[in-house]
OpenMM code with the backbone's topology and positions (N, CA, C; nanometers):
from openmm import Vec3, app, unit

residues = "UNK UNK UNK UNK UNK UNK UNK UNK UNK UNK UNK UNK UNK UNK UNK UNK UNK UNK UNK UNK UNK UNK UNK UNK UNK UNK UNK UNK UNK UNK UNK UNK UNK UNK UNK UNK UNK UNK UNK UNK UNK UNK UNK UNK UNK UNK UNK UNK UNK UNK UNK UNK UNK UNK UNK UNK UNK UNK UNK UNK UNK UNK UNK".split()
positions = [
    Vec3(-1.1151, 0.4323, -1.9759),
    Vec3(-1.1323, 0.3483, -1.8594),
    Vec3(-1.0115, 0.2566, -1.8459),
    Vec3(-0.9376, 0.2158, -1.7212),
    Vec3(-0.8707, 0.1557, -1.7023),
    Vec3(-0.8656, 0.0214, -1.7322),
    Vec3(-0.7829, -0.0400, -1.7415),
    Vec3(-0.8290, -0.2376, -1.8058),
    Vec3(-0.8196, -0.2565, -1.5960),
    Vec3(-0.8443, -0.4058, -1.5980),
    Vec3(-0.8511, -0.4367, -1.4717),
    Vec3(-0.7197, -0.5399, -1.4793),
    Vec3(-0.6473, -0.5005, -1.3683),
    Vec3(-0.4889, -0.5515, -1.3257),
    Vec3(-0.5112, -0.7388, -1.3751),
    Vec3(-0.4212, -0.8046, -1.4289),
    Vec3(-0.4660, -0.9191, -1.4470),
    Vec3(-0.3034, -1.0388, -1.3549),
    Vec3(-0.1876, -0.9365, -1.3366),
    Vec3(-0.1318, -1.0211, -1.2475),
    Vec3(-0.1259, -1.0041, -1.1095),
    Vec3(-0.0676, -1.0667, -1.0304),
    Vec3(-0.0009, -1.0113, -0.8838),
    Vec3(0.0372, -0.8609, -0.8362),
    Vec3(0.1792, -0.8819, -0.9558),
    Vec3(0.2465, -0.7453, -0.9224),
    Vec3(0.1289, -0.6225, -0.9576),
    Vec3(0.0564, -0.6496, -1.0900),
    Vec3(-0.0361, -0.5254, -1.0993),
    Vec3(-0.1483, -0.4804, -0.9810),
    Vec3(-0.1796, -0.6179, -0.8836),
    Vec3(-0.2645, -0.5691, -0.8177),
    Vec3(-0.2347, -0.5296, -0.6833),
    Vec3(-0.1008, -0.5540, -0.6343),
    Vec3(-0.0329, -0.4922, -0.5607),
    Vec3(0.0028, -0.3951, -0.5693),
    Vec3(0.0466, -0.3354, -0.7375),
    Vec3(0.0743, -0.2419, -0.7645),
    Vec3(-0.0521, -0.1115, -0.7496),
    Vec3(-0.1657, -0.1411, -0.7584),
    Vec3(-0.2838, -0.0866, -0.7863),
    Vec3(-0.2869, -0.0504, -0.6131),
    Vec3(-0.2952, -0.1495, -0.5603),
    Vec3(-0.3371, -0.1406, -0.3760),
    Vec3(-0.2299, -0.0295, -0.3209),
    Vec3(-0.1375, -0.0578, -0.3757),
    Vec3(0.0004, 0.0462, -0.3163),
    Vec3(0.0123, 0.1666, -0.3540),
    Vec3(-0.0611, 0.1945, -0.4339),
    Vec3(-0.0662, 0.3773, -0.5504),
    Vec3(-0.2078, 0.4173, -0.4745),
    Vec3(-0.3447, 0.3550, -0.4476),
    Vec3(-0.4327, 0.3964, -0.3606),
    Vec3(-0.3972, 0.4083, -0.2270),
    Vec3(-0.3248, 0.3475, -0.1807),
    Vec3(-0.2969, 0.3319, -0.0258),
    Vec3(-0.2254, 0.4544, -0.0179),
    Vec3(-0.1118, 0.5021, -0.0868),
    Vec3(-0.0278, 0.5714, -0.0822),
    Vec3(-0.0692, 0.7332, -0.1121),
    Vec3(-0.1725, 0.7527, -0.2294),
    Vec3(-0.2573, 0.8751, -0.2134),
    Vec3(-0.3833, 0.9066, -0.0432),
    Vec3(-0.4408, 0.7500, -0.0187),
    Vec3(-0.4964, 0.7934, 0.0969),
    Vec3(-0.3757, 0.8470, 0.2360),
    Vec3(-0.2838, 0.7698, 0.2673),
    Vec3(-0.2110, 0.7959, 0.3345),
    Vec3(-0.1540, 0.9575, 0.3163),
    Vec3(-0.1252, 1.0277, 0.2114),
    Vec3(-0.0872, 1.1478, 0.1817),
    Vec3(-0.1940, 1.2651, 0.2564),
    Vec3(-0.2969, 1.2126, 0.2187),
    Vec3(-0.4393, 1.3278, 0.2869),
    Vec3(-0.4614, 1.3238, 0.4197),
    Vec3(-0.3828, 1.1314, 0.4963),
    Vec3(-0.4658, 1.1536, 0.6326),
    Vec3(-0.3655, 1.2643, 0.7368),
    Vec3(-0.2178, 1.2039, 0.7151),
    Vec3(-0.1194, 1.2821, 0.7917),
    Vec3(-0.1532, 1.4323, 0.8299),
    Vec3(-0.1591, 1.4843, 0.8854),
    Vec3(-0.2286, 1.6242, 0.9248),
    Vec3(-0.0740, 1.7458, 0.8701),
    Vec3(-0.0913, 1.8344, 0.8527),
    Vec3(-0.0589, 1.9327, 0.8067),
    Vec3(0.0530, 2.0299, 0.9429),
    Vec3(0.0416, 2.0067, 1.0250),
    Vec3(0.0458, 2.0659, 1.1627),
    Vec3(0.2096, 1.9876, 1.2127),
    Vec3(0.2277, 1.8865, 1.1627),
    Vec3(0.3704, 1.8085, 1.1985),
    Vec3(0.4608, 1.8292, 1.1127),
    Vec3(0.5898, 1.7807, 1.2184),
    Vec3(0.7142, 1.8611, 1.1708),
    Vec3(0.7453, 1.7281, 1.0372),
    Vec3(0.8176, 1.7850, 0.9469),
    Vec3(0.9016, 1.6584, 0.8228),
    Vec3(0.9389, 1.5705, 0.8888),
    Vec3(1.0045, 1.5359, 1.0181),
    Vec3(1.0861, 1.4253, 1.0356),
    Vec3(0.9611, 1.3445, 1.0761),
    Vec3(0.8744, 1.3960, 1.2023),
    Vec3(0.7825, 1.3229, 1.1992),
    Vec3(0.6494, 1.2586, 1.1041),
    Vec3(0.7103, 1.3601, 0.9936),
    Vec3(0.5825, 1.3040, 0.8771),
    Vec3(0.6281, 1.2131, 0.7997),
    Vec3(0.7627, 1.1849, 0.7664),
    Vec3(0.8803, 1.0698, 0.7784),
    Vec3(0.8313, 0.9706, 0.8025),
    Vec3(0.8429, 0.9958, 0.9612),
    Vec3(0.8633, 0.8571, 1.0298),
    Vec3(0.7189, 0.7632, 1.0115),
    Vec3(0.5736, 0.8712, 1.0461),
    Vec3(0.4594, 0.8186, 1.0047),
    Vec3(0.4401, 0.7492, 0.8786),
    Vec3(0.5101, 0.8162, 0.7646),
    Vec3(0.4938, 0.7570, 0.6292),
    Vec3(0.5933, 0.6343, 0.6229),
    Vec3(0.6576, 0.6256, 0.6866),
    Vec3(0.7802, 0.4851, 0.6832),
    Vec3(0.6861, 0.3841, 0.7589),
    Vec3(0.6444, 0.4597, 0.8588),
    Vec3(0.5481, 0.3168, 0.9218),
    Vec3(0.4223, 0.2650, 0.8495),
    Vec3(0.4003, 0.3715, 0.7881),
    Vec3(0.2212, 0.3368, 0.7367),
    Vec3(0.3179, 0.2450, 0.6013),
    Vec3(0.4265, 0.2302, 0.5422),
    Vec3(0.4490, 0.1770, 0.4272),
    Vec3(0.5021, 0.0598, 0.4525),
    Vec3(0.5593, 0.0321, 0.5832),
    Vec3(0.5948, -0.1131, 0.6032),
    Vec3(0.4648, -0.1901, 0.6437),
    Vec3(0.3384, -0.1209, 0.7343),
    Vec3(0.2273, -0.1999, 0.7586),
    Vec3(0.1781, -0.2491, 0.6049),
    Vec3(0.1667, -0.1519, 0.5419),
    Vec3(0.1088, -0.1728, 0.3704),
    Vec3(0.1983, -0.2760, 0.2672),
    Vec3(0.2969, -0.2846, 0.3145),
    Vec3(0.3764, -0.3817, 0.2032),
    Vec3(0.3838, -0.5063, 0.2755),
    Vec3(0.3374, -0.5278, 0.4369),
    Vec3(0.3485, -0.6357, 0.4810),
    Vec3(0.1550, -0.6978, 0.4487),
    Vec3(0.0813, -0.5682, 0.4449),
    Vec3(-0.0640, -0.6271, 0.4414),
    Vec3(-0.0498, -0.6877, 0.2735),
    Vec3(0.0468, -0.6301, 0.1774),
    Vec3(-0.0242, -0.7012, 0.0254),
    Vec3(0.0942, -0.8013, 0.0409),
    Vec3(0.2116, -0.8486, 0.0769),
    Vec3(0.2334, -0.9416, 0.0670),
    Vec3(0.1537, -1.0466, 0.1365),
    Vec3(0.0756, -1.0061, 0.2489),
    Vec3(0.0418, -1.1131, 0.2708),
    Vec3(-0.1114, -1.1775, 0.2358),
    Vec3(-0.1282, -1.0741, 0.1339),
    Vec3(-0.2928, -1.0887, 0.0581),
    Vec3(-0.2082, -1.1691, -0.0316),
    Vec3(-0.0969, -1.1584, -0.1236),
    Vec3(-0.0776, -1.2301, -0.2514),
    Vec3(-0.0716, -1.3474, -0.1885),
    Vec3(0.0247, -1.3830, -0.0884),
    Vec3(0.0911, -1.5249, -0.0226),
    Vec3(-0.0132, -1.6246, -0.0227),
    Vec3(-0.1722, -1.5489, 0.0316),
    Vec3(-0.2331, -1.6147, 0.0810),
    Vec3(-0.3411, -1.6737, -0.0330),
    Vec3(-0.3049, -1.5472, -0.1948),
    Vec3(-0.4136, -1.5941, -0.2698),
    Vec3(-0.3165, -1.7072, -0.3339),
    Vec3(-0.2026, -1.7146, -0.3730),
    Vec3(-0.0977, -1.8059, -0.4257),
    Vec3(-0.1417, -1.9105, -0.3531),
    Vec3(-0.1425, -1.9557, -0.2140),
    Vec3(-0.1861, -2.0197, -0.1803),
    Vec3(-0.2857, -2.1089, -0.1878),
    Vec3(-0.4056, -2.0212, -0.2078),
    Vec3(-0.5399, -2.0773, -0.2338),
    Vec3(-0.5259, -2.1172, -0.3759),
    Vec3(-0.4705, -2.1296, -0.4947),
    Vec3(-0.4795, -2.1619, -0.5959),
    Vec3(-0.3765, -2.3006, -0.6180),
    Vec3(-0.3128, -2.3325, -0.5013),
    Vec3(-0.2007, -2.4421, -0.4952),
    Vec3(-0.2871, -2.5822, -0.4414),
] * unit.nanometer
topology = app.Topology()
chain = topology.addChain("A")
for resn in residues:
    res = topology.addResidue(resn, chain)
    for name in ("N", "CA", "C"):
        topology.addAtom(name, app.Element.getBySymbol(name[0]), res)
């Protein structure tokens, strides 16, 4: 069994390795590489802007 993430980076790290296997399954099969590219570049800037701004906000709450 896994231990449970105990800093920041681990639980960002954790959110970003799930996000990144779901994102792999949703993209459909049927599109060309560049466009499966471009989808995966976008789905990874929405995702690194959603956990920075989960950490910002828990850093926050503990200040």
């Amino acid at each position: 069994m896994a231990s449970s993430p105990t800093t920041k980076l681990e639980v960002a790290k954790e959110i970003t390795l799930k996000a990144l296997e779901k994102m792999q399954t949703n993209f459909g099969s049927d599109i060309s590489a560049e466009e499966y590219n471009s989808q995966y570049a976008a789905e990874i800037n929405k995702l690194f802007k959603s956990i920075y701004k989960a950490v910002y906000e828990a850093d926050k709450g503990l200040n």
